[in-house]
RONU-387026 format. One line per 5 residues: their letters; for each residue x, y negated, z of C-alpha. Coordinates in steps of 0.02 Angstrom, whole numbers, plus 32768, in hexadecimal, padded with zeros to 4 digits. Example, Ala and Ser with C-alpha at 12.3 -4.5 7.8 and 13.67 -1.06 7.14 Angstrom:
2
AS> 8267 80E1 8186 ~ 82AC 8035 8165
***
This chain:
413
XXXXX> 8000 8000 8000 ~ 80A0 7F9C 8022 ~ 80D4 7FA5 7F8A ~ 8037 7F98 7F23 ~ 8031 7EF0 7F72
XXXXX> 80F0 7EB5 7F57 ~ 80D9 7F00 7EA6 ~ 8044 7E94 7E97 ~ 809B 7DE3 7EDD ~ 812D 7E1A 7E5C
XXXXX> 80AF 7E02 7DC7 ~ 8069 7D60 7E1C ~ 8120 7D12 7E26 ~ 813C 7D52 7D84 ~ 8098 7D0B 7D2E
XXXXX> 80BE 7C6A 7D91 ~ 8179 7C5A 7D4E ~ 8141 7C7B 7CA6 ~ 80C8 7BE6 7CAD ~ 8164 7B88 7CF4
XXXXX> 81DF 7BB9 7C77 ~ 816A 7B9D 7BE1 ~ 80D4 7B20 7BF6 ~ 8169 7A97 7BBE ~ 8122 79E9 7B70
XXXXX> 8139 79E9 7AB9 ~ 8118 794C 7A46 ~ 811C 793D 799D ~ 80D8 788B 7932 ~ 80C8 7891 7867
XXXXX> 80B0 77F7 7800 ~ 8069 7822 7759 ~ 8095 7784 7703 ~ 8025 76EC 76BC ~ 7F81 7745 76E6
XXXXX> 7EF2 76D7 7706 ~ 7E63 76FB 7764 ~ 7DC4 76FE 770F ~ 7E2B 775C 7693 ~ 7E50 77E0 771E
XXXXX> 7DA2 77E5 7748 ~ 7D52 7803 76B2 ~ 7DC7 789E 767D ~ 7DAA 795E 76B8 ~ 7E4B 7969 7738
XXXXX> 7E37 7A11 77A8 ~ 7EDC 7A02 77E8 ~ 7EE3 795A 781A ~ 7E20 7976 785B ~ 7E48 7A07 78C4
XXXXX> 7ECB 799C 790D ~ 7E51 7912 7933 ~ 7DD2 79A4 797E ~ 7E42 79DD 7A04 ~ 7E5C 7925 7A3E
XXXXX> 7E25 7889 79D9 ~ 7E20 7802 794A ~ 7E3A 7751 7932 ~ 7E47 76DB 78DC ~ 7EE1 765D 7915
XXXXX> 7F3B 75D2 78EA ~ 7FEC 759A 78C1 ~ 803E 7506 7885 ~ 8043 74B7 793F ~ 7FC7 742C 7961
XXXXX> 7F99 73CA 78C3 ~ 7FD0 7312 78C5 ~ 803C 7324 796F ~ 80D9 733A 79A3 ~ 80E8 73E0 797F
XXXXX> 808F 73F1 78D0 ~ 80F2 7480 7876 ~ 80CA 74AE 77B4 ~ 8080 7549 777B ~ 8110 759F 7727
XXXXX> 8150 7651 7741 ~ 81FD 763C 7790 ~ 81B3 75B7 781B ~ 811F 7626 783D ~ 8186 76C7 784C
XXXXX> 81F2 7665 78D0 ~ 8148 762A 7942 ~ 8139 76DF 7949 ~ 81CA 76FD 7982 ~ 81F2 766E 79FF
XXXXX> 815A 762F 7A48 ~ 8174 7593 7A02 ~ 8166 751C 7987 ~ 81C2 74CD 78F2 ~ 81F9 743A 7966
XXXXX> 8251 74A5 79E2 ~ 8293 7524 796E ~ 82BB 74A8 78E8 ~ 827A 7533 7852 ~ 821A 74C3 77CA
XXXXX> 823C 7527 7732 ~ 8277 75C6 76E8 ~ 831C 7585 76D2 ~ 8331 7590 779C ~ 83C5 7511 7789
XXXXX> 83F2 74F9 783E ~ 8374 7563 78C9 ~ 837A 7535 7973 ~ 83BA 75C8 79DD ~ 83B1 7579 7A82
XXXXX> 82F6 75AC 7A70 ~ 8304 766A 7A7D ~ 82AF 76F3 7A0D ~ 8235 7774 7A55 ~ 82DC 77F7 7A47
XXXXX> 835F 778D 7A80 ~ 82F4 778D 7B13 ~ 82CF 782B 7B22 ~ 8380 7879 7B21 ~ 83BE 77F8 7BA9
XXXXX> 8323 7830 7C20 ~ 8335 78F8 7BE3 ~ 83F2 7917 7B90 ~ 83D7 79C8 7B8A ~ 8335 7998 7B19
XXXXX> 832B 79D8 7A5E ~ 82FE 794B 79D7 ~ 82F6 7965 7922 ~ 82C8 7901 788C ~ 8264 792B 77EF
XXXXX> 8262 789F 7773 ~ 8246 7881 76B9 ~ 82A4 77DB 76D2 ~ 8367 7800 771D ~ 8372 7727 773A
XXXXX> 82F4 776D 77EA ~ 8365 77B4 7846 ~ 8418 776A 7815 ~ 83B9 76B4 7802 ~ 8327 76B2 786D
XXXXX> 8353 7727 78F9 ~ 8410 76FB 78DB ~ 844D 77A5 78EA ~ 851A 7795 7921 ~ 851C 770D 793B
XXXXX> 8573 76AC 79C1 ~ 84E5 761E 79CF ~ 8462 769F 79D2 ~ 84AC 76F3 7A6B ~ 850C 7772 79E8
XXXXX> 846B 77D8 79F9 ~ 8463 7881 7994 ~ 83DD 78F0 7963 ~ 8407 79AC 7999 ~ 83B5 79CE 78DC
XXXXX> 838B 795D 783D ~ 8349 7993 77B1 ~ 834A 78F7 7729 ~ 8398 78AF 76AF ~ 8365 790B 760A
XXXXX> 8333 7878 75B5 ~ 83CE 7856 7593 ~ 83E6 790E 7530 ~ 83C0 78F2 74A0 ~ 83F3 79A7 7463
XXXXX> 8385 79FC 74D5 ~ 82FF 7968 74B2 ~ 832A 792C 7429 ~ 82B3 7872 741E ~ 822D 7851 73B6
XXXXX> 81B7 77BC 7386 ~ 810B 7823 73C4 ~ 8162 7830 7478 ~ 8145 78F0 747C ~ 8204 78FC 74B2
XXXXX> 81B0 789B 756B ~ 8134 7931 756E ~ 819B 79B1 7565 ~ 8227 7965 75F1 ~ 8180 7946 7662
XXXXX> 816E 7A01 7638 ~ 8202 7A2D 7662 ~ 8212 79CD 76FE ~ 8171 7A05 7752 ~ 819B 7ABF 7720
XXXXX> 8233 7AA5 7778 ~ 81F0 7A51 781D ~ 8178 7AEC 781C ~ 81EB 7B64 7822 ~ 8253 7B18 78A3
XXXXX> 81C8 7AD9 7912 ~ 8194 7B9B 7910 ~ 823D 7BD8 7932 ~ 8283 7B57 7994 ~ 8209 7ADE 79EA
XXXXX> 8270 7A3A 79FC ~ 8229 79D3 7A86 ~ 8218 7940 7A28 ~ 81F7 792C 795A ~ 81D3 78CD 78D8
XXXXX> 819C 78EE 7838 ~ 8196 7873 77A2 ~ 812E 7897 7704 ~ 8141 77FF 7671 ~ 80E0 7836 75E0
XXXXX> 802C 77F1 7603 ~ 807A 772D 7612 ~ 80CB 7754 7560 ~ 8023 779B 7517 ~ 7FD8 76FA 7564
XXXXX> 805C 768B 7515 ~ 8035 76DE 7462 ~ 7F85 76EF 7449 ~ 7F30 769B 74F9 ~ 7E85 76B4 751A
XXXXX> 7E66 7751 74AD ~ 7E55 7817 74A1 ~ 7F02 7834 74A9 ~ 7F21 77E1 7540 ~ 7E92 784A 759E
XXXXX> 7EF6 78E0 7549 ~ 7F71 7893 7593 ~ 7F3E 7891 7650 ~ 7EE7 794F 7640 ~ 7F9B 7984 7608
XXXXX> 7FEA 792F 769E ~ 7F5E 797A 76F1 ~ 7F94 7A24 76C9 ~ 8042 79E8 770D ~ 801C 79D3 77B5
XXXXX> 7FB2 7A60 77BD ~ 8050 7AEB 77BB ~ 8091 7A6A 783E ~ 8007 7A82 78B4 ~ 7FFF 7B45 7893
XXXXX> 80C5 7B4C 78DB ~ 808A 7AE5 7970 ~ 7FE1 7B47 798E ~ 8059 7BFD 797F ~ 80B9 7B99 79EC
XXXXX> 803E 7B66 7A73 ~ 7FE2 7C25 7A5B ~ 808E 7C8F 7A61 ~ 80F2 7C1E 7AF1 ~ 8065 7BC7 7B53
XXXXX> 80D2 7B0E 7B15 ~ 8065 7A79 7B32 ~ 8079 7A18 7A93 ~ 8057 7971 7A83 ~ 801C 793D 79B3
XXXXX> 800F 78A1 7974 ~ 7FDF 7875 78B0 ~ 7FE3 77CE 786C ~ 8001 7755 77E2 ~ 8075 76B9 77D0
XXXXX> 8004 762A 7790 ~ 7F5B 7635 7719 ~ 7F39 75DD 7678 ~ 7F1A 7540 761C ~ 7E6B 752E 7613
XXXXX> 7E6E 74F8 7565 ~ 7EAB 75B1 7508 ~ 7EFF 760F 7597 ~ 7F96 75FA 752E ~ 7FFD 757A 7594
XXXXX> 8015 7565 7650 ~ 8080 74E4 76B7 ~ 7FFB 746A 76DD ~ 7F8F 743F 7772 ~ 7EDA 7477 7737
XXXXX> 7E7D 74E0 77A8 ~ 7E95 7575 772D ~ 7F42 756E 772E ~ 7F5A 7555 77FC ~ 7EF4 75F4 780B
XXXXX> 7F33 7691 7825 ~ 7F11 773C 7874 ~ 7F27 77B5 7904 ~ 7EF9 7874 791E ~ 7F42 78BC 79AE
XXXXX> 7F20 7969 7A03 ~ 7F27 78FD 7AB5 ~ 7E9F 7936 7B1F ~ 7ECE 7899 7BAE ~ 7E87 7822 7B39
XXXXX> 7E5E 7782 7B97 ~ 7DFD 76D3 7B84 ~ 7E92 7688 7B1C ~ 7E68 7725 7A9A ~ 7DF8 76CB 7A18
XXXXX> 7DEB 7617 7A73 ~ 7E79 75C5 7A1F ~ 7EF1 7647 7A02 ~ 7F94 7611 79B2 ~ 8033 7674 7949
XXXXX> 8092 763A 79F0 ~ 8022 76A0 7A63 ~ 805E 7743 7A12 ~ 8113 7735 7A4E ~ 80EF 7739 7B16
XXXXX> 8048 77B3 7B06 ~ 80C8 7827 7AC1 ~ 814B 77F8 7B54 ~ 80DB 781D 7BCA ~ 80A4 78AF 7B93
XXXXX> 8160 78D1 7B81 ~ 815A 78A2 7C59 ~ 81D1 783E 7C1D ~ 81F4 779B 7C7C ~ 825F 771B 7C29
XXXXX> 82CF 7688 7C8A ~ 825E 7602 7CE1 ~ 82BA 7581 7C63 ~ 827A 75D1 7BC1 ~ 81C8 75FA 7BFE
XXXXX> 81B3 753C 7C1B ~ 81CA 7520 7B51 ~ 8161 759F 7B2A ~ 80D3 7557 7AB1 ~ 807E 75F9 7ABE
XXXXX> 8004 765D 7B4A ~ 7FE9 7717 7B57 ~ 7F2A 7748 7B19 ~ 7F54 77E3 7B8E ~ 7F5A 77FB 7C47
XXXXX> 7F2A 777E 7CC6 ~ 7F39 76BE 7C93 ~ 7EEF 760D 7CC5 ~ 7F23 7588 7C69 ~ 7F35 7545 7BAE
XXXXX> 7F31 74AC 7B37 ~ 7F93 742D 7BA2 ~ 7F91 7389 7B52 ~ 7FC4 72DD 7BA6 ~ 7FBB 7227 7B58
XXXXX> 8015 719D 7BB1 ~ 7FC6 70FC 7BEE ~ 7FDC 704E 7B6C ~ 8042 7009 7C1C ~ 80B4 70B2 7C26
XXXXX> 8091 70D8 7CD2 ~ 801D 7160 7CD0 ~ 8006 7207 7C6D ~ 7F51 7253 7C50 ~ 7F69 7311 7C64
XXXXX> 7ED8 7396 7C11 ~ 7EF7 744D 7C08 ~ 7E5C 74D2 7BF5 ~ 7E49 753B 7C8A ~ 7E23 75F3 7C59
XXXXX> 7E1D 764A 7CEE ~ 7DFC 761E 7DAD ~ 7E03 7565 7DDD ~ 7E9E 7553 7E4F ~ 7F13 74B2 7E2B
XXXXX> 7FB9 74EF 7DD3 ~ 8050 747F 7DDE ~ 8074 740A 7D87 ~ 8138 73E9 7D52 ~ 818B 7353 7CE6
XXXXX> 822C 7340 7CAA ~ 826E 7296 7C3F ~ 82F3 72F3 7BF2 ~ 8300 737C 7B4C ~ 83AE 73D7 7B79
XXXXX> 836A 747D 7B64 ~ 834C 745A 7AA2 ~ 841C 7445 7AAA ~ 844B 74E1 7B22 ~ 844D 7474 7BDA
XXXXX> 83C8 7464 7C64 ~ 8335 73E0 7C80 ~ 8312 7381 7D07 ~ 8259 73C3 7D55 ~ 81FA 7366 7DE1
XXXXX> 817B 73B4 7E1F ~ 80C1 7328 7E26 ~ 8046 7304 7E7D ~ 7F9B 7358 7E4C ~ 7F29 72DF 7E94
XXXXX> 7E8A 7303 7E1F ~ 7E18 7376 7E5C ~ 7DC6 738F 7DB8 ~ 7E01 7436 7D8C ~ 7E5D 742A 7CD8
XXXXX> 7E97 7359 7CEF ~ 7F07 72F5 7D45 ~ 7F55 7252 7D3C ~ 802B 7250 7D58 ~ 806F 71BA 7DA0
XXXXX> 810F 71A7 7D32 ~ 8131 70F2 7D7D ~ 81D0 7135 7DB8 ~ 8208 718C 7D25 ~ 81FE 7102 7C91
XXXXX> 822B 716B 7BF8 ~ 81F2 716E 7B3C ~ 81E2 7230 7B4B ~ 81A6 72B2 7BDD ~ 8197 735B 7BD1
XXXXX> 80FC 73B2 7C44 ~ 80E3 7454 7C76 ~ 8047 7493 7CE2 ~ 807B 7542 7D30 ~ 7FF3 75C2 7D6F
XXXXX> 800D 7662 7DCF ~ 7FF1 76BC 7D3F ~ 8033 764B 7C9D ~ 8075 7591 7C7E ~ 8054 751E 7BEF
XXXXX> 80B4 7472 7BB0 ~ 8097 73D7 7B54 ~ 810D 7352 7B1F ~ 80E3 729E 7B19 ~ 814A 722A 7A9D
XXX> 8128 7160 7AC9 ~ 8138 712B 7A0E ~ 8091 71AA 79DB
***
């Protein structure tokens, strides 16, 4: 009987380790390039559907705030690198696809990750090599030398094995390629972190805009994340790994033929999310933005970065527990006082409030914080004396329990 019962508190350990070995946090995000919304959501997309069924869809925004100080355009390289940092194109200084000098200071979602976790697998899966050796700034010593533990890229510059032509069916057959490849090594490997990049929709766009082919276009991408999300479900079935997905798009359309993009339209500033997140929260679908994605995956991730870099965060997590979003401020004609708004999502409690005069951390030092006075008790709104700190620019954050937000006021707009 002894036995029976030590044989039985064997199998419990063992059942219990087994959860604790495997159940690991997995995240993967994949931008299908220049997809716009009501084009999504008029085309048959299982895969993408299925993903939206175990979690949600929205509709988002990117772009930043349009007319402030943070207005970004709606072109692929900027929007890959919201994604990726939190931020936008005035922190991480990305404003076209030439990505002539990127701002490093503000850290990428993997950079981040491998300083939290360094015993963390990344890997890269990219039509477009200029994402991780531009963009991500793979090796580089102003990137924080990060490197991927596997990258799979690049073969748009083989032309032998691709050789290019003017229909763009060479882009097809690299996104082919590439999402092959990040399903067979999601299946065998499971890298903690991944991203996969898939161009050919944005170049069907460019071609022949609003049209047939382009919904071909999207179905076929379609088909591209589906093997992606087979790997992950043997994953999640076979090894009990808690993945994380997250599909998206970089910017929409012009409005006028679907054929353009860069602008500030409406149809171009939307985009997309699908995510398999079951945490979803009030942020999910009430003004969700390209910058949320980057710490909804982090936290998923239970990763936690530096107190310095979550202040510049643009974004909030639509998962888990949060209470605040939308900080704006606008300064008084005489200078003296600032008129703080932020939406309150959840609970009612005041969050502090923090303002700094300074920008170091866009140059690699530290700001100068002091903590105000909260003196409104109208939850959402409050009024900072700044008497004492005469400046032509302030930098705000309002910090929860669970998340913080910032805004940046400039005297001159």
């Amino acid at each position: 009987m002894a036995m029976s019962k030590i044989s039985k508190l064997l199998v419990l350990i063992l059942i219990a380790a087994h959860e604790f070995i495997y159940a690991q946090q997995k995240a993967i995000f994949i931008i299908l390039d220049g997809i716009s919304a009501d084009a999504l959501e008029k085309v048959e997309t299982p895969a993408i559907d299925a993903i939206a069924k175990a979690g949600g869809y929205t509709r988002a925004y990117t772009g930043g705030i349009r007319d402030a100080y943070n207005q970004s355009p709606t072109i692929s390289a900027p929007g890959y690198n919201h994604v990726l940092t939190g931020v936008w194109s005035n922190k991480h200084n990305v404003w076209d696809n030439s990505i002539k000098e990127p701002n490093y200071h503000y850290w990428n979602i993997f950079r981040i990750a491998k300083h939290a976790k360094p015993d963390m697998k990344l890997a890269i899966f990219s039509t477009w090599q200029d994402n991780r050796t531009k963009l991500i700034g793979e090796g580089l010593e102003a990137a924080g030398n990060f490197k991927f533990d596997y990258a799979f890229d690049g073969f748009e510059l083989d032309e032998n094995q691709f050789p290019h032509d003017a229909d763009k069916q060479y882009i097809f057959d690299i996104d082919e390629n590439v999402s092959k490849e990040a399903a067979r090594y999601i299946r065998e490997h499971a890298p903690d972190l991944s991203w996969v990049y898939l161009e050919y929709t944005d170049d069907i766009g460019h071609r022949y805009g609003d049209s047939p082919e382009y919904e071909k276009a999207i179905q076929l991408a379609d088909a591209q994340v589906g093997r992606i999300r087979d790997a992950v479900q043997i994953r999640q079935t076979q090894f009990g790994e808690d993945w994380m997905v997250v599909v998206t798009t970089d910017h929409g359309r012009d409005p006028q033929t679907g054929k353009g993009h860069g602008g500030q339209s409406d149809r171009e500033r939307t985009v997309w999310i699908a995510t398999n997140a079951k945490n979803l929260n009030g942020r999910f679908g009430q003004g969700t933005a390209a910058v949320d994605i980057m710490p909804s995956l982090l936290r998923h991730l239970k990763i936690n970065p530096a107190e310095e870099i979550v202040r510049e965060l643009d974004g909030v997590p639509f998962n888990g527990a949060i209470a605040v979003a939308n900080a704006s401020a606008t300064l008084s004609d005489d200078g003296n006082k600032i008129e703080l708004n932020w939406s309150v999502l959840e609970g009612n409690s005041k969050p502090e409030v923090f303002l700094s005069t300074t920008n170091n951390f866009k140059t690699g030092g530290k700001d100068n914080w002091q903590r105000m006075k909260n003196q409104s008790a109208t939850p959402g709104r409050c009024t900072i004396d700044v008497s004492k700190y005469p400046s032509s620019f302030y930098k705000i954050v309002v910090k929860s329990r669970n998340n913080s937000i910032n805004t940046q006021v400039l005297k001159n707009n």
